[in-house]
C-alpha positions, 0 to 999 in steps of 0.5 A, a space after each residue: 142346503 137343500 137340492 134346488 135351493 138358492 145360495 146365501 147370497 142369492 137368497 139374501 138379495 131376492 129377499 132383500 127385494 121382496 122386503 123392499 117391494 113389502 115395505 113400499 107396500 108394492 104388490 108382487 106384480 109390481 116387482 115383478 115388472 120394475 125387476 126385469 131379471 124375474 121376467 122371465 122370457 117376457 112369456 104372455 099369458 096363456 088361455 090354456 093350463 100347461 099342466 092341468 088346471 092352474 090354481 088362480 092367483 089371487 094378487 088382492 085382499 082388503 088391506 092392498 086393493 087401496 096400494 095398487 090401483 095404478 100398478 101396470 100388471 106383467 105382460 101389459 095387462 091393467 089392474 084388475 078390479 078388487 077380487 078379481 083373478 089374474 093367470 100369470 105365465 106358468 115358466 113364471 110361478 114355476 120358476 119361484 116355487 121352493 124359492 124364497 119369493 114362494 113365501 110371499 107368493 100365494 100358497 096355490 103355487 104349491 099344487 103346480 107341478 116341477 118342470 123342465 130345466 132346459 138347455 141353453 142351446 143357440 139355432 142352427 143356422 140354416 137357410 131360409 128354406 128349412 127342412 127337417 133333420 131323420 137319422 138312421 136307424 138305432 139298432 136294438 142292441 145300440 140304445 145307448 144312442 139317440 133315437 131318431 129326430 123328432 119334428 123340429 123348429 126351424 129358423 126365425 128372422 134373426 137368424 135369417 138376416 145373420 143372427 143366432 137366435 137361441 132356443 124358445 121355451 116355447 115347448 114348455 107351454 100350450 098352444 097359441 104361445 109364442 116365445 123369441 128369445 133374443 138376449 142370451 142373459 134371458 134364455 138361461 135356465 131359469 127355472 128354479 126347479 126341485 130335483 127329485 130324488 125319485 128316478 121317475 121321469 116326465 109324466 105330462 106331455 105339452 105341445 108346442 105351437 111354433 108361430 114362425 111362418 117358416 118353421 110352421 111350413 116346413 113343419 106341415 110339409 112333413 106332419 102332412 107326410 107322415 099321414 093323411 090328418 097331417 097331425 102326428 103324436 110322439 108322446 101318447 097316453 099309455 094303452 088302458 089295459 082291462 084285466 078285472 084281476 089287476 086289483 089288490 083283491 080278487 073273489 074269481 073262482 080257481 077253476 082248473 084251465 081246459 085243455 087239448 090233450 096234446 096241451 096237457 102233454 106239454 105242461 105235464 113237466 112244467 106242473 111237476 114243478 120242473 124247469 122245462 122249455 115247452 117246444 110246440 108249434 105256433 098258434 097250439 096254445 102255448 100260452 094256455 099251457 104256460 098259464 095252467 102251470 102257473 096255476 097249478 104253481 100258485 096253488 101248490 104254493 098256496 097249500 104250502 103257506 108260502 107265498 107264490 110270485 110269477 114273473 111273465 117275461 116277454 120282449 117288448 110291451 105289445 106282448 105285455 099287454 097281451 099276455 096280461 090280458 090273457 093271464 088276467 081271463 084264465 087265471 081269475 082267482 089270482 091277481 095279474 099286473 102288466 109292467 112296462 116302460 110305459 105303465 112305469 112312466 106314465 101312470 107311476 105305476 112301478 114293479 116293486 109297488 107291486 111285488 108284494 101285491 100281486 101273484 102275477 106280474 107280466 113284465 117287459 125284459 128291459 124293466 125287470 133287468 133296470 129292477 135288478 141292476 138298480 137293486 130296485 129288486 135285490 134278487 131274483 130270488 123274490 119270484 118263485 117262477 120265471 116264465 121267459 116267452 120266446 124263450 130262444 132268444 136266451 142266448 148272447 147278450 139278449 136281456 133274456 139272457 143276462 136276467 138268467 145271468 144273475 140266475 146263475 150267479 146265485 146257483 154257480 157263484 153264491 150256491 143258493 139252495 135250489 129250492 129257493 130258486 124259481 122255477 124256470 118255464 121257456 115258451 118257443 116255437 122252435 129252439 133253432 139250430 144256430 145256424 149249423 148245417 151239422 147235427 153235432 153243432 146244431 145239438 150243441 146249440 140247442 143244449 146251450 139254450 136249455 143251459 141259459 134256461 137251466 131247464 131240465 127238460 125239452 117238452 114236445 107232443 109226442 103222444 098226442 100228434 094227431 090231436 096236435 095236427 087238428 089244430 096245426 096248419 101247414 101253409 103250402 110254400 112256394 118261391 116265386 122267382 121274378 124276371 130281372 129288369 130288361 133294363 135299368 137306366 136309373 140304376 145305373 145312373 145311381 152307380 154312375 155317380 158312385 163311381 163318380 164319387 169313389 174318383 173324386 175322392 181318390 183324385 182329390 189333393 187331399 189324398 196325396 198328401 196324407 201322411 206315411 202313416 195314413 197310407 194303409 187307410 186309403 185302401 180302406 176309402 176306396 169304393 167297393 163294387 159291391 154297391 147297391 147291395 146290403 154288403 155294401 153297408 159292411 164296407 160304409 161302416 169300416 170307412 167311417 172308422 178309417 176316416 176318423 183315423 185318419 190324420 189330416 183334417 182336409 181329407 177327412 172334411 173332404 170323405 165324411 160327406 163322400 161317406 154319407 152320399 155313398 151310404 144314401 145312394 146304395 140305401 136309394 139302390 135298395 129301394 129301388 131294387 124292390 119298389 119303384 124309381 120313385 120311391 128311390 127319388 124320394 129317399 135321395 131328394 129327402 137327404 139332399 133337401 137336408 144337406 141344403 139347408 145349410 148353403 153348401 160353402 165346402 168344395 166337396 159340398 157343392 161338388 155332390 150337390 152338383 152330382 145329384 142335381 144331374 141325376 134329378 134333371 135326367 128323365 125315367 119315366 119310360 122305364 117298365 114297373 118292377 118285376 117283382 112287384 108285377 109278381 106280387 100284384 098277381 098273388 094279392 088279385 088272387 088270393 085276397 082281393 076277391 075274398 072278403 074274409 082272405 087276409 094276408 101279411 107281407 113281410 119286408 126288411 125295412 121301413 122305408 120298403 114298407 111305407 114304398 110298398 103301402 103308396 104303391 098299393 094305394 096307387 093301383 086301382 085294382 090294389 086299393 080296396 085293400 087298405 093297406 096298412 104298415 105294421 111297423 115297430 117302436 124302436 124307431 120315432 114316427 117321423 122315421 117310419 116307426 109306430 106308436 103301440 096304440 097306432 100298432 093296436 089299431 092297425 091289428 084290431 082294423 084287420 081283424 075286423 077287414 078295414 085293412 086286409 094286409 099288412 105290410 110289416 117289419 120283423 116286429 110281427 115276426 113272433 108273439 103277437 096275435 094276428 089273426 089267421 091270414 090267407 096268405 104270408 109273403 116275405 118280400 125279399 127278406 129271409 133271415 134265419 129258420 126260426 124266422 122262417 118258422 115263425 113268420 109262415 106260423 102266421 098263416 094259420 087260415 085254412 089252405 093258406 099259402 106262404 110265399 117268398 117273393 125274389 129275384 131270379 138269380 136272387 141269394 135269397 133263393 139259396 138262402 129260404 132253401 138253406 131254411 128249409 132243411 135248417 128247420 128239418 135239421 132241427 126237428 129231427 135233432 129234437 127227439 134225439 135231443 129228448 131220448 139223451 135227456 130223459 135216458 140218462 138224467 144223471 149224465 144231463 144234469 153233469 153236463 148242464 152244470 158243466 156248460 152253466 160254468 164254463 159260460 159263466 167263466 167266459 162270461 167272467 174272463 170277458 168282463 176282467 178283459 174289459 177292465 182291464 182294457 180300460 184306461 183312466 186317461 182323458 179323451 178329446 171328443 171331435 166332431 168326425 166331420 170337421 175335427 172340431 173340439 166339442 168336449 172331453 171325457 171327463 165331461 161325460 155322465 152315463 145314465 143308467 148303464 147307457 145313456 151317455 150326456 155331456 154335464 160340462 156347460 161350456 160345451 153347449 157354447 159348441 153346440 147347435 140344436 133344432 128343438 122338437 115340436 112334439 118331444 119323442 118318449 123312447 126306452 128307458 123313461 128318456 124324452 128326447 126334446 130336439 137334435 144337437 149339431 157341430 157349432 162350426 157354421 161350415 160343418 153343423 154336423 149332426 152329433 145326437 139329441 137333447 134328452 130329458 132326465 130327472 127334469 134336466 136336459 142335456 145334451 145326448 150324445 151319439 159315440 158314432 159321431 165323434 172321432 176320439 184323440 188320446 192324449 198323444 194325438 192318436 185318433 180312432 172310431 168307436 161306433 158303440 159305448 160299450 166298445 170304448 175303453 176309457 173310463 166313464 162316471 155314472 151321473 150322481 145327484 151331485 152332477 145334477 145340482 151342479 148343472 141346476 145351480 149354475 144355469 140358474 147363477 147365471 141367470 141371477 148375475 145377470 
C-alpha cells in the first residue's frame, strides 16, 4: 500500500459512490453535497489562492452540461452556466488528491501542493476576556523545547456559553475565511494527504484571518504592542543573498587578495597548509586573512588536479550571510554557496545539492552537523579545509565541537590518513583563559581549544605590531557607579508579597500533612532571601524539581502556582532594578492578565490573584527615576545626541530590559531624536521580544546610515557581526566573562571611542568587569608563552596534543557508555507537574531528529487543550510551531509546550520541563532537560507517520 493511500474497504466504498454518482449521471458537485461526509468543515470559498494560483476547475463539457442544471452547487453557489469555472474550497480538492475520487476529478488537481494533516485538539477554555499565552526563555542549548507562543486565537461563543469548541482550520486558508467547527466527526484530520519521503519541511506560509470578535481584540491588543504598524510576521521569506559567484560557473579573474603585512603574518601557517587558529584583535581583518588561505588552498589543489572543497562554519545565519558575501567579493574565481536552516527550508536549497557543485560553502554549524548525523554527508572527509569562525567556542558541547568530534573519530579511532583529512583554520579575537585566574590552568585551557581544533599552530602579530596598531582601536574604559535608590517602596512592596507567599505556603495544611518521606523536601520549598537577584533563579529551578517529587497531589496543586508567582515577582524585581517602576508593572500585569484568563476556582489561585490586586491598588508614582538610568542619560546627551555621526551600542542581559530601555529613550524628550533600536536575537519568537533575521538586517543597515543612532542589543551583537564603528559601547548591568569583555568593547572601534559599564555602587558587577580586566591581561601574557612552547619543541606539542585528543575523546566515551548504561527500557507515566493529571507514557513518545520530542498516541490529544497561532512561528530545525498545548483539566490548563509541524503532520510538542515523570512503582521525579532523561525514547519512523495519517483519517470516514 502506498503511504497516504485508502485501505481496501474504504477505497471500495468511496468508489462504490462515484460510480453511483457516474451511473445517475450526477456531476461531482452534486455528490459532494448529498454526501456530507466529503464536506468538508463546510469550508466557503475563497477569493484569494491558499497556495499560489488555484487551477480553475472545470465541473462541465458537452456531454453533461444538459445533467446539471438544477444541481445545487457546494457552498450554496447556483450552477454555473456551460463553460463557466468554479473554485472549490482548497482543504477540499486537497483533501482527494492521490484518492480514488482523483480519478474522476479534473486532472488540474494534480498542480496543488500537499498540506497540512492537523491535530485534533479541543479550545482551552477561557474567560470571555481572553489574553494571550508567552513563556520563558528556551535556552540554546535546551532546543529540544518549544520555542516560544506564537499569537493565538482565543475563545468563540461556544465556549463561551460552556461548550468546547474544537480547532478551526482556519490556518489553513487566506484572509477573509472564516471556519467554526462545531461536531467533533468534522474536525478530524481529513486530509487525505501524501507523506513525503523527503525530510524538507513547509515552504509556504498561510495567514489566518480570525473573524471572531473577541480573538481579533485581543489578537490587536498584542500585534499593536509588538510594534507601531500593529502587524507582526513570524514566518518571513529567506533573505535574498547577492553573491555573483553563487552559480555553477563563474569566469572572475583569481587575483591574489591584498593584504596588511600585519594580515600576511597571520595567514602565513594557514597557506603552508597547516592547521593553525589565527588570534588577532576585532576588526583586523580576520576574515580577510581567512579568505586568502582559501585561496591559496584552492589553487594549490587546483595544481594537483584534486578537487578542493571549503566549509565556512559560523554560529548562526547572520553570519552566513555575511561571510558569504564577503567570500563571494574576494574570491570571484571560485564559486560561494551560503547554507543555513532557512535557505534549506524555504528555497529547497540543501547542503549536499551542492557539495559537489560548489568550492565554498559557508554553512551555519547546526546544518553542517544534521548533514552528518543524518549521513546526509558520510564524512567529513569530503572537505579539504574547515574554517571554524569564533573558533573559541570549540569547547563542551558546542556544535563546533562536536563537528570536530567526528573529526577526531576519523584521526584517533578509524587512523585516517592525515593527508585526506582537511585542513583546520580557527578565527577568534581571543581564546580565553576558562575563567582561571591561575597561569597554569589558563594555559591548560588555552591547549584545550588548540586540541578540539587539532591546530598545530597559535598565529599572532608579533613582527608587524605597529602596522597592527594603525589599524586597531583602544576604547578608553571606565565604570561608572550610580547612586543607590534613596528609597524604594515598590520594591518592597514586591518583596513583601514574596514574603507573603513563602508564609503562605509554609502555613498551608497541605504541608503538614506531607508524608515522612517528603519531609527533607520542605526545606528545598522555603524562599530564599536571595529574592530579587539573578541567584534567586538557581534557587526556582531546584523547587520545580522538589515539587514534582513531592508525593501528595494537594500540596503540589497548592506550590506550582507559588513557584510560577515567586519567579514572576523576582523577574518584575530585575526589571526594576534597571529600568523603571513601570516596566516592572507591565511584566506582573502581563503574566496575571494570563493567569486570568481561566476564572481562578483554586484556593491558592485566588489567594495570589488577591496578593497582586493589592500591589496594583497601591500608588508609586512619587518615587524618583532610576539612578542608573540618570547615569546613562548623561553619556548619551554627551556623547552621541549632539553628534551627528556618533553612534553607540548598549549592551543589556535581556530582552525584556531591551525593549524597557527603547520606550524609556522614546519617553524622554531630549533621548528621542535618537531613534532607538533593539537589536535582539532569533532564538526567541517575536511575540517574546525576539527578532526576525530581516528585521535584524534592517535595523544594521538603518545604523549605518543614522536612522537609528543606538542600539540596545543582547549578547547576539557580541561577536561576529559587522556593526559599524560606534562612538560609544555601554554594558548595562551586564558583564560575562573576558572574551565578552573583548569582544563586545571591540565594537568601539571609531576614533577616541569610549567603553563604559554602567552599575550600581556596591554592585558585583564591579568585582566582576575588574575580575576581566586582569583575566584578559592574563591571557595575553600567557599567549607568547604559549607560542615560544609550540614553536620551540614541535615534537613534544604534537605528543601532547594526541595526548589531550585521546583522553578527551576516552571521556567523551565513558560519558556516553555511562549514559547507556543508565538508561531503563521500562515505561514512564508522564503528569502534568501542576495538577498531577495522566497525559501520556513514554512509549507514546517519538524523538525527531535527535531533539524533538512529540507525542504519536491520538488518545492523548483527548488530555489536551491548544490555542492555535495566528500566524505560525519557524524555529531550528525546519519545525513550525502552529499553537500551544495545555492540561485538559479545566482547573489546571497548564501549559505543557506546543503543536508542531513535521513532514506535513502536526503533533503535539512536548516540553519535559512541564511534566513531573512516575516510574513503575510510583516513584516520581523532574527532568528539566531531554538529555537528562534516563528511559528510553524511539526516533519517529515512516511507519509512525502512516499510523498517525491513517487513522485521523479512518476516523473521519467511519463517521
Amino acid at each position: 500500500m502506498e503511504k497516504g493511500d485508502f485501505e481496501a474497504s474504504e477505497k471500495e466504498g468511496i468508489t462504490s459512490a462515484v460510480k453511483t454518482c457516474t451511473d445517475n449521471k450526477l456531476n461531482i458537485a452534486s455528490f459532494i453535497n448529498q454526501q456530507d461526509s466529503l464536506k468538508i468543515n463546510n469550508i466557503p470559498t475563497y477569493s484569494q489562492p491558499t497556495h499560489g494560483e488555484v487551477p480553475t476547475i472545470k465541473l462541465y463539457n458537452e456531454e453533461m452540461s444538459d445533467l446539471t442544471s438544477n444541481t445545487e452547487m457546494q457552498h450554496e453557489k447556483t450552477v454555473p452556466e456551460k463553460g463557466e469555472t468554479i473554485q472549490y474550497d482548497s482543504v477540499f480538492l486537497l483533501a482527494l488528491k492521490n484518492s480514488p475520487l482523483a480519478d474522476n476529478y479534473p486532472s488540474e488537481i494534480e498542480n496543488f501542493p500537499d498540506i497540512l494533516v492537523p491535530l485534533n485538539l479541543p479550545r482551552r477554555y477561557a474567560t470571555e476576556k481572553s489574553y494571550l499565552p508567552t513563556y520563558d526563555d528556551i535556552e540554546k542549548q535546551n532546543m529540544s523545547d518549544i520555542i516560544d507562543n506564537p499569537s493565538a486565537e482565543t475563545t468563540n461563543d461556544a465556549e463561551s456559553s460552556g461548550e468546547v469548541g474544537l480547532l478551526d482550520f482556519d490556518f489553513l486558508l487566506e484572509e477573509n475565511v472564516s471556519v467554526v467547527q462545531k461536531d467533533e466527526t468534522k474536525s478530524i484530520g481529513t486530509q487525505m494527504n501524501k507523506i513525503k519521503n523527503n525530510t524538507a519541511s513547509v515552504d509556504d506560509h498561510i495567514e489566518s484571518n480570525v473573524e471572531d470578535k473577541i480573538a481579533d481584540s485581543a489578537l490587536n491588543e498584542v500585534q499593536n504592542d509588538l510594534n507601531a504598524g500593529g502587524n507582526q510576521e513570524h514566518i518571513e521569506p529567506v533573505m535574498e543573498l547577492n553573491i555573483p559567484t553563487d552559480a555553477d560557473e563563474v569566469d572572475g579573474e583569481d587575483e591574489d587578495i591584498e593584504l596588511w603585512e600585519f594580515q600576511k603574518e597571520l595567514a602565513e601557517k594557514g597557506s603552508r597548509g597547516e592547521n593553525v587558529i589565527v588570534l588577532a584583535p576585532t576588526n583586523s581583518g580576520k576574515t580577510r586573512v581567512a579568505c586568502s588561505i582559501m585561496q591559496v588552498h584552492l589553487r594549490c589543489q587546483r595544481r594537483q588536479g584534486e578537487i578542493g572543497k571549503v566549509a565556512f562554519v559560523v554560529e548562526n545565519e547572520a553570519l552566513a550571510f555575511q561571510q558569504g558575501e564577503v567570500c563571494g567579493k574576494l574570491l570571484p574565481a571560485f564559486r560561494t554557496k551560503v547554507i543555513s536552516g532557512s535557505i534549506q527550508r524555504d528555497k529547497k536549497q540543501l547542503l549536499t545539492d551542492f557539495i559537489h557543485r560548489r568550492d565554498i560553502l559557508v554553512v551555519t554549524a547546526q546544518v553542517l552537523l544534521n548533514s552528518l548525523n543524518n549521513q546526509e554527508l558520510s564524512s567529513l572527509e569530503m572537505f579539504s579545509m574547515i574554517v571554524f569562525d569564533e573558533c573559541h567556542h570549540t569547547d563542551n558541547q558546542h556544535h563546533f565541537n562536536r563537528i570536530m568530534s567526528k573529526y577526531m573519530d576519523l584521526k584517533i579511532k578509524k587512523k585516517v590518513d592525515p593527508s585526506c583529512l582537511p585542513q583546520i583554520i580557527g578565527l577568534t579575537a581571543s581564546l580565553g583563559v576558562g575563567g582561571n585566574t591561575d597561569p597554569f590552568s589558563a594555559i591548560n585551557h588555552m591547549k584545550g581549544i588548540l586540541a578540539n581544533l587539532d591546530a598545530k599552530y597559535l598565529s599572532t602579530v608579533r613582527n608587524n605590531i605597529e602596522d597592527l596598531d594603525q589599524h586597531e582601536n583602544n576604547p578608553k574604559e571606565e565604570i561608572i557607579k550610580a547612586k543607590c535608590r534613596h528609597y524604594d517602596k515598590f520594591g518592597e512592596a514586591v518583596l513583601d508579597i514574596m514574603d507573603n507567599i513563602d508564609k503562605y505556603m509554609r502555613g498551608h495544611q497541605s504541608m503538614s500533612e506531607l508524608p515522612d518521606k517528603d519531609k527533607l523536601l520542605k526545606s528545598v520549598c522555603q524562599v530564599p532571601p536571595s529574592r530579587g537577584t539573578e541567584q534567586f533563579l538557581q534557587w526556582a529551578s531546584q523547587f520545580r524539581g522538589a515539587i514534582a517529587k513531592i508525593s501528595s497531589d494537594s500540596a503540589r496543586r497548592m506550590l506550582n502556582p507559588c513557584r510560577r508567582h515567586l519567579e514572576v515577582y523576582n523577574k518584575a524585581m530585575l526589571v526594576h532594578a534597571d529600568a523603571r517602576i513601570k516596566d516592572a508593572q507591565a511584566i506582573l500585569e502581563n503574566f496575571i492578565n494570563r493567569e486570568m484568563e481561566i476564572d481562578p476556582e483554586n484556593e491558592t489561585d485566588k489567594v495570589l490573584i488577591n496578593f497582586y490586586k493589592d500591589l496594583k491598588s497601591r500608588d508609586f508614582s512619587d518615587e524618583p527615576e532610576n539612578p542608573k538610568l540618570v547615569e546613562m542619560k548623561k553619556l548619551l546627551m554627551n556623547e552621541v545626541a549632539d553628534n551627528d555621526n556618533a553612534r553607540g551600542i548598549i549592551f543589556v542581559k535581556s530582552r525584556e530590559l531591551a525593549r524597557a530601555l527603547i520606550k524609556w529613550m522614546d519617553e524622554k524628550e531630549q533621548l528621542k531624536p535618537l531613534n532607538a533600536c533593539e537589536f535582539v536575537g532569533q532564538v526567541a519568537s517575536t511575540a517574546k521580544g525576539g527578532m526576525t533575521k530581516c528585521a535584524q538586517r534592517d535595523v544594521l543597515e538603518y545604523f549605518k546610515n543614522g536612522l537609528h543612532k543606538v542600539i540596545v542589543a543582547t549578547s547576539v551583537a557580541e561577536e561576529g557581526l559587522d556593526i559599524r564603528k560606534c562612538n560609544i559601547v555601554i554594558r548595562y548591568e551586564y558583564v560575562t566573562n573576558e572574551i565578552v569583555r573583548l569582544q563586545s568593547r571591540g565594537r568601539a572601534r571609531a576614533g577616541n571611542s569610549k567603553y563604559y559599564v554602567i552599575t550600581t555602587e556596591g554592585s558585583w558587577i564591579v568585582e566582576k568587569e575588574e575580575k576581566n580586566a586582569m583575566l584578559e591581561r592574563l591571557m595575553n601574557s600567557i599567549v607568547p608563552t604559549l607560542q615560544a612552547y609550540i614553536e620551540n619543541n614541535p615534537n613534544d606539542w604534537e605528543n601532547e596534543l594526541n595526548t589531550i585528543q585521546i583522553r578527551q575523546k576516552e571521556i567523551d566515551d565513558m560519558k556516553e557508555e555511562n549514559r547507556l548504561a543508565n538508561m531503563t527500557d521500562d515505561e514512564v507515566i508522564f503528569r502534568c507537574l501542576n495538577c498531577s493529571e495522566f497525559i501520556c507514557m513514554s512509549s507514546d513518545i517519538r524523538v525527531i531528529q535527535g531533539s524533538h520530542h512529540i507525542v504519536v498516541n491520538e488518545d492523548a490529544n483527548g488530555r489536551l487543550l491548544s490555542i492555535r497561532g495566528r500566524n505560525p512561528v519557524t524555529f531550528k530545525d525546519d519545525f513550525i510551531s502552529r499553537g500551544v498545548i495545555f492540561c485538559g483539566n479545566k482547573n489546571c490548563q497548564n501549559d505543557l509546550g506546543g503543536i508542531c509541524e513535521y513532514r506535513r503532520v502536526e503533533f503535539p510538542l512536548i516540553v519535559i520541563r512541564n511534566f513531573m515523570i512516575e516510574d513503575k512503582h510510583g516513584e516520581r521525579d523532574f527532568v528539566n532537560q531531554w538529555k537528562k532523561a534516563t528511559f528510553s525514547m524511539k526516533e519517529l519512523d515512516i511507519d509512525d507517520l502512516k499510523t498517525v495519517v491513517r487513522k485521523r483519517r479512518l476516523t473521519f470516514v467511519d463517521k
